[in-house]
ZAMARGU-4260 file (C-alpha; in steps of 0.2 Angstrom, whole numbers, plus 5000, padded with zeros to 4 digits):
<rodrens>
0) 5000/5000/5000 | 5008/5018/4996 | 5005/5030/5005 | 5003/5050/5001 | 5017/5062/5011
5) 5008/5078/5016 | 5019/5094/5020 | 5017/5099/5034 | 5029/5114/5035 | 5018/5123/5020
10) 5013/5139/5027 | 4996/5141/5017 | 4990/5126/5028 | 4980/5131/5043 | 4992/5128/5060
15) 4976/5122/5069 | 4972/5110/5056 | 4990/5103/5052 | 4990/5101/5073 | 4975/5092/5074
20) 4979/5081/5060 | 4994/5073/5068 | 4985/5072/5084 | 4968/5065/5082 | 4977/5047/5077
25) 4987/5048/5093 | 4971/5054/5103 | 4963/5040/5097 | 4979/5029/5099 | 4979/5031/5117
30) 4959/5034/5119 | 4960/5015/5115 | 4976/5009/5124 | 4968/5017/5138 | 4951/5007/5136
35) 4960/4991/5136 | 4971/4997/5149 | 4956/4998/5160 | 4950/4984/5153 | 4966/4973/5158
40) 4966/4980/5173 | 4950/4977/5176 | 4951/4959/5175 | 4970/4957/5185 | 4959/4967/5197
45) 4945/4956/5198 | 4955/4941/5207 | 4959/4951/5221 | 4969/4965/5227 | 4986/4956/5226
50) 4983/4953/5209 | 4983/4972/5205 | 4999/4976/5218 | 5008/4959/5210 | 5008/4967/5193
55) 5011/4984/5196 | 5025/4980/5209 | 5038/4980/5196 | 5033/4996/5183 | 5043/5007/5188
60) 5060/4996/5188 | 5055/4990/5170 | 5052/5007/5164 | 5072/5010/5169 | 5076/5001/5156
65) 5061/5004/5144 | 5068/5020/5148 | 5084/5018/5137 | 5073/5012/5122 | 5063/5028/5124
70) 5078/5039/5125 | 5084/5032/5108 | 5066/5035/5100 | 5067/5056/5105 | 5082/5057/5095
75) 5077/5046/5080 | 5058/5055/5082 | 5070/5073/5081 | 5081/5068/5068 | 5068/5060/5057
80) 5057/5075/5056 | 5075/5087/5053 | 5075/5076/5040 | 5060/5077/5033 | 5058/5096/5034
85) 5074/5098/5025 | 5068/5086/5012 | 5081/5072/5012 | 5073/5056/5012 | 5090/5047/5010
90) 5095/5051/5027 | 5076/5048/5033 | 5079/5029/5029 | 5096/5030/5036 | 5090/5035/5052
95) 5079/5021/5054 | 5092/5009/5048 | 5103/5015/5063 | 5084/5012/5073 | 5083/4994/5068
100) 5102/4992/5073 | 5098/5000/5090 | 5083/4986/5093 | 5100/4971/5091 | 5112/4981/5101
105) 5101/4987/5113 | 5086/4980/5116 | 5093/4960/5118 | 5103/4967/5134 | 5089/4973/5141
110) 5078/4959/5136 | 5089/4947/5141 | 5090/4957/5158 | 5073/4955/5161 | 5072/4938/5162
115) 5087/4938/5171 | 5079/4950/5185 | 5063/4943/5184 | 5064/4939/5205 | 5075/4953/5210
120) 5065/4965/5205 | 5049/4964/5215 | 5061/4958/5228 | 5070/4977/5227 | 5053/4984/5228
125) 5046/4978/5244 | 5036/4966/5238 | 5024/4955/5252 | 5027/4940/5252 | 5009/4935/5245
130) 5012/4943/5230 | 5032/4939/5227 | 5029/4923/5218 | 5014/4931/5206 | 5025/4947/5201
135) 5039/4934/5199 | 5029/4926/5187 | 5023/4940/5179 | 5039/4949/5175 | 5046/4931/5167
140) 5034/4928/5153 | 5031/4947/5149 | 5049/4949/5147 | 5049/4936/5131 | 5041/4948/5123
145) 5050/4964/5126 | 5062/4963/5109 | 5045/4964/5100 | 5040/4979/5111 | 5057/4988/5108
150) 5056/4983/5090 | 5038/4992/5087 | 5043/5010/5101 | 5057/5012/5088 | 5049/5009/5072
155) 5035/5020/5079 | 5047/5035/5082 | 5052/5035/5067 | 5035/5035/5059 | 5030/5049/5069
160) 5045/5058/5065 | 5038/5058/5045 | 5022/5063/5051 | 5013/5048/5052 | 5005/5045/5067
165) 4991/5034/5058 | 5001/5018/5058 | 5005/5018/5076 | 4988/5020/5080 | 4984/5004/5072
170) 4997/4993/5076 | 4995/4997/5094 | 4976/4995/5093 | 4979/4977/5086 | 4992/4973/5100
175) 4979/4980/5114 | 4965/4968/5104 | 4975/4954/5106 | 4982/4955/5124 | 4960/4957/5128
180) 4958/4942/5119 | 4970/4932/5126 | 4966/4938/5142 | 4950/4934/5142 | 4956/4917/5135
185) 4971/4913/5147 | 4967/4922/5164 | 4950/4913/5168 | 4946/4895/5170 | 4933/4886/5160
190) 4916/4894/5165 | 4898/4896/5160 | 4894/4911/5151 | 4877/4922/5143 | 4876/4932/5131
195) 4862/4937/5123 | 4851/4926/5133 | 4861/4910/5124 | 4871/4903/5138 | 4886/4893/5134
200) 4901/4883/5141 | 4918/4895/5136 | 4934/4886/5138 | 4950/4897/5150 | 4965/4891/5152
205) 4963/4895/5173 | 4983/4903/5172 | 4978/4920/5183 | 4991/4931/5182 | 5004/4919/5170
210) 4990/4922/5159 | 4987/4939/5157 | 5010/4941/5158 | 5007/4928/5140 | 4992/4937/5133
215) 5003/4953/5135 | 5016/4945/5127 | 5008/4939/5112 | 5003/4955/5108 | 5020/4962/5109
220) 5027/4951/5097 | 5013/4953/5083 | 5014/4971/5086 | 5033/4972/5084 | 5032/4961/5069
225) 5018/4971/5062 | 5029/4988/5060 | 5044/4980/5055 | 5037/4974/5040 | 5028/4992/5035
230) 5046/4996/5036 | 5053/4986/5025 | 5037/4983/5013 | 5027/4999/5013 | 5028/5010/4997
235) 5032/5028/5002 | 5045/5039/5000 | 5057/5032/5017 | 5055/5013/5015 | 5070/5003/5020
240) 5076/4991/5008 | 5087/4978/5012 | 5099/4982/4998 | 5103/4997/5007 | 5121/5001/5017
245) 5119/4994/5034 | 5133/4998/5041 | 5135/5010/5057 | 5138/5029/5052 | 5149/5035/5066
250) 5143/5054/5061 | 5124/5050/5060 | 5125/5040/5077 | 5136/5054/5085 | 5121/5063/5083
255) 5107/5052/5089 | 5118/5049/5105 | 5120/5069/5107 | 5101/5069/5108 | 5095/5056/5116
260) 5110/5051/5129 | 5103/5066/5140 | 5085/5060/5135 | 5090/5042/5143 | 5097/5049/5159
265) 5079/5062/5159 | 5070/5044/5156 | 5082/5035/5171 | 5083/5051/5183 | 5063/5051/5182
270) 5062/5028/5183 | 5075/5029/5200 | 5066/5042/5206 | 5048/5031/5204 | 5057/5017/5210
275) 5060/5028/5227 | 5045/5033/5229 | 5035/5018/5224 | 5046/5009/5236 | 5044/5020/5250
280) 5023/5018/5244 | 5027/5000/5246 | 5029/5002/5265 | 5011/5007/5267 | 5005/4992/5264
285) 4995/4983/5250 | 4982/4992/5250 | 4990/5008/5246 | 4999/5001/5231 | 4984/4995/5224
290) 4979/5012/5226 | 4993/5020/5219 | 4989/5008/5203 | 4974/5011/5198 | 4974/5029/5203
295) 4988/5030/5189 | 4977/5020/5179 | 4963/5030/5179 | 4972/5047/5177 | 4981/5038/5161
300) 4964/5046/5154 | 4972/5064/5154 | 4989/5054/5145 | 4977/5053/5131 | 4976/5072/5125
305) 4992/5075/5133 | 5005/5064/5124 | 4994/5067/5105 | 4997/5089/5108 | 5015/5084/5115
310) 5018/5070/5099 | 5013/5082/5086 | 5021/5096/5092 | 5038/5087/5092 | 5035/5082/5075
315) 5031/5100/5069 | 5046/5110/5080 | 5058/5097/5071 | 5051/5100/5054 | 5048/5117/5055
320) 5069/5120/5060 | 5074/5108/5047 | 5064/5119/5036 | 5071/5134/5042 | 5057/5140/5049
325) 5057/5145/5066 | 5044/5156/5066 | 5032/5144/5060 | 5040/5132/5074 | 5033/5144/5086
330) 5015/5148/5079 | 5013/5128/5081 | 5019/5129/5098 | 5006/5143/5104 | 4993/5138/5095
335) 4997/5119/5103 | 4998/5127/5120 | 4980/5135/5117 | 4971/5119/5111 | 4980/5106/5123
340) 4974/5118/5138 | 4957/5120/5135 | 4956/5100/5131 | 4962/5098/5149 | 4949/5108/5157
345) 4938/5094/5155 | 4949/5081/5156 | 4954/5086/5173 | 4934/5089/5176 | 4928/5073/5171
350) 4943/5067/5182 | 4937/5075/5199 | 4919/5073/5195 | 4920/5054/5191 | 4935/5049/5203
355) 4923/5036/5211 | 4917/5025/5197 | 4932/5027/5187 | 4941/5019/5201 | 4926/5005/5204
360) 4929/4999/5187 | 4945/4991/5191 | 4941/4983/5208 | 4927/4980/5220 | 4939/4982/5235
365) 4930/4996/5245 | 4947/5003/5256 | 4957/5002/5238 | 4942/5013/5230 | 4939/5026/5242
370) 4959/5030/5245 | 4961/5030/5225 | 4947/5042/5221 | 4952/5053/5237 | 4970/5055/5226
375) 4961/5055/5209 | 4953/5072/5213 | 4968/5080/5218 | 4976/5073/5201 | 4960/5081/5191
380) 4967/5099/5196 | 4985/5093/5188 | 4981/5093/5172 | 4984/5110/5164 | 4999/5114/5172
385) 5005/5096/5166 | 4997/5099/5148 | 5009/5112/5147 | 5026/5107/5154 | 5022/5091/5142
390) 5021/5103/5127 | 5037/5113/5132 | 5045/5097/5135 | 5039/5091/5116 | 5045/5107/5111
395) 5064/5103/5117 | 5062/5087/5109 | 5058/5091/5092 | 5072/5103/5092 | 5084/5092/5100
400) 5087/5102/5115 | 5085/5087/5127 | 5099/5092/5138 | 5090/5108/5147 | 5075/5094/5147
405) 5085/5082/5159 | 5092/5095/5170 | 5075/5100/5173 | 5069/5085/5176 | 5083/5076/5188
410) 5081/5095/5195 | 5063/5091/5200 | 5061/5073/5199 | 5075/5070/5214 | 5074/5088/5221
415) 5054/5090/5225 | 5047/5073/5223 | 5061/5059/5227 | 5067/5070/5242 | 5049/5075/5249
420) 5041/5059/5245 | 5054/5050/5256 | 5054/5062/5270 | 5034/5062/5272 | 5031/5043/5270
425) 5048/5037/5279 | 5052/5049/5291 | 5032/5058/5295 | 5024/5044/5292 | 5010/5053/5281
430) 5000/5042/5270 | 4998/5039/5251 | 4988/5057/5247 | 5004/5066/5256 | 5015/5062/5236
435) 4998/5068/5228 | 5002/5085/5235 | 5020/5083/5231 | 5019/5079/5213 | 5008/5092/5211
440) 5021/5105/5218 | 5033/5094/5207 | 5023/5098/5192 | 5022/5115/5196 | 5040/5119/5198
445) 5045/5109/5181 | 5033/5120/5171 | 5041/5136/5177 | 5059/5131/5171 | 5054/5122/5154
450) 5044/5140/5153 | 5060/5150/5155 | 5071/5138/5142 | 5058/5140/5129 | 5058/5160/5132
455) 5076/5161/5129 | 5072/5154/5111 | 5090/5144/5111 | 5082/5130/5109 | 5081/5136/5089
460) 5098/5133/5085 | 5105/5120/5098 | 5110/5106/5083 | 5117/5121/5074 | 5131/5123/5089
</rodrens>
């Protein structure tokens, strides 16, 4: 299937529309990822509590390293759309060359650490011991399917880069449909069902959290799969070729490293400090990391507008300056900034308004429910001011000025909410809605110093130094 290339650094387009055109597919990316991330949850959650805390034990250690993989896509996503506005599709399918390399040279360690790991790591995060084994478990068979992961949060950068956010959209979706089904399939034991007044005997294969770790694995492999051969196959102006040089440009990597080795240690800085807290959260008990769980799981919701406004505008700073644009770079910024707000007025109203049966979806654990939606509508009056330190961030990003982002962040991260988070759960002994009010503060102070980097505009020329 070819596919048409739209310009997006033509000034006689509308700025609104050219925004909203790259982020509608993501909205809708993460609109459904989110759905099936409540639905997931929701059904981990229905065999209890220590279901929930078992599987969530060990996210933040695993985005550590995810973290790395992440890092390498903001400098492929920057590069890309440099590439793109400058109108050298040579070097677009270089780049994701050097992307397909990074999923060998590094994504394998980190696989391969995983399953090495797969024990320690809950072990590291307090686990109880009524949920060691579980997470354990867990950890093991998703880690099997983590190359395929990596594999699809490279290829996806790059598309992104070029402006498609479309593709994404629908190789996620497919990997989210599949982990449902085989959730439904593996989690639950065989059992009587009705539908539509027919009842019916449907097979399960009764593995509990095994199964939902191997239905989340499946989908990762078709999904990395999936964009590995739009790569290669796909007719459009940056498909790979296998005939094509593969070998390392020392220059070109020079480059990616410059961006995304400070956009790695913003991704570990911001993991460690997660690890801290969710540690120190971890002490209260398992209540309150269920809590903390699906609190998270329920605010994903405002993720949803959020990463589309900071996606797109990432994409359009980096075409804009490849273009030699800069002014244009900022009319998408501003007018991003406006649009992405007023979304989270309501996103951060439906948040507050809804805390309780947003949270009820996932579990029917009345103490878990009631100290989730008592943080949830602390987190609905986040949203704006985090809205807007994600579209600065993007901002940064798409013009390859990550250092200035991971100073801010270690700055903040380890500074306000490692620091405070510690002092009020270890040392006052406050409960799990005292690093609500912290993060918030954290939130807050981030904004303010991405506010001031973008307002001395050097983050225009930072790859021309």
């Amino acid at each position: 299937m070819k596919t048409k290339h739209v310009n997006l650094t033509d000034e006689s387009r509308s700025v609104t529309a050219t925004i909203i055109s790259l982020a509608w597919p993501v909205f809708l990316e993460q609109i459904f990822t989110t759905l099936v991330s409540y639905a997931d949850t929701a059904m981990v959650g229905s065999l209890g509590a220590w279901a929930t805390a078992a599987v969530s034990i060990s996210n933040s250690p695993i985005m550590l390293l995810n973290g790395v993989v992440m890092a390498l896509g903001v400098g492929i996503t920057s590069l890309v759309a440099r590439a793109v506005g400058a109108g050298d599709p040579e070097r677009v399918k270089k780049l994701i060359r050097h992307a397909m390399l990074a999923i060998l040279i590094i994504g394998v360690p980190i696989c391969i650490a995983n399953i090495a790991l797969h024990r320690l790591i809950p072990l590291w995060m307090g686990a109880e011991a009524d949920i060691l084994q579980p997470a354990a478990e867990y950890n093991l068979y998703v880690a099997f399917g983590r190359i395929f992961m990596i594999s699809s949060m490279m290829m996806n950068s790059a598309f992104r880069g070029y402006g498609d956010t479309k593709t994404p959209l629908i190789v996620n979706s497919l990997m989210n449909i599949i982990n449902v089904i085989f959730n439904f399939l593996l989690i639950y034991p065989t059992r009587e069902i009705s539908f539509l007044g027919v009842e019916f005997t449907m097979w399960g294969a009764g593995l509990q959290i095994k199964g939902a770790a191997i239905a989340t694995s499946i989908g990762m492999t078709c999904t990395g799969i999936t964009t590995l051969c739009i790569a290669f196959f796909r007719k459009n102006a940056y498909r790979v070729g296998f005939s094509g040089s593969w070998k390392p440009d020392l220059g070109l990597c020079k480059q990616i490293f410059k961006i995304s080795i400070p956009a790695m240690l913003e991704r570990l800085f911001m993991s460690s400090s997660g690890i801290i807290v969710n540690r120190s959260i971890a002490s209260l008990g398992t209540i309150s990391i269920a809590a903390n769980s699906l609190c998270l799981t329920a605010e994903s919701m405002s993720y949803m507008p959020a990463f589309a406004f900071q996606t797109a505008v990432t994409t359009l700073v980096g075409q804009s300056l490849g273009a030699k644009k800069p002014g244009l770079a900022e009319k998408f910024v501003k007018k991003t900034m406006l649009i992405g707000s007023i979304v989270m007025v309501f996103t951060g109203a439906g948040l507050f308004f809804f805390a309780y049966p947003l949270i009820g979806i996932f579990t029917r654990d009345q103490d878990v429910i009631a100290l989730a939606a008592y943080c949830l509508k602390l987190v609905a009056f986040m949203q704006v001011p985090q809205i807007m330190g994600w579209i600065f961030s993007g901002v940064l990003r798409g013009a390859g000025d990550t250092k200035y982002n991971f100073y801010i962040t270690a700055a903040t991260n380890w500074g306000v909410r490692t620091l405070f988070s510690f002092v009020a759960i270890r040392l006052l002994h406050f409960g799990l809605f005292s690093t609500q009010i912290i993060i918030f503060v954290e939130i807050l102070t981030r904004l303010g110093l991405l506010y001031l980097r973008y307002r001395t505009g050097k983050w225009k020329t930072v790859l021309e130094n």
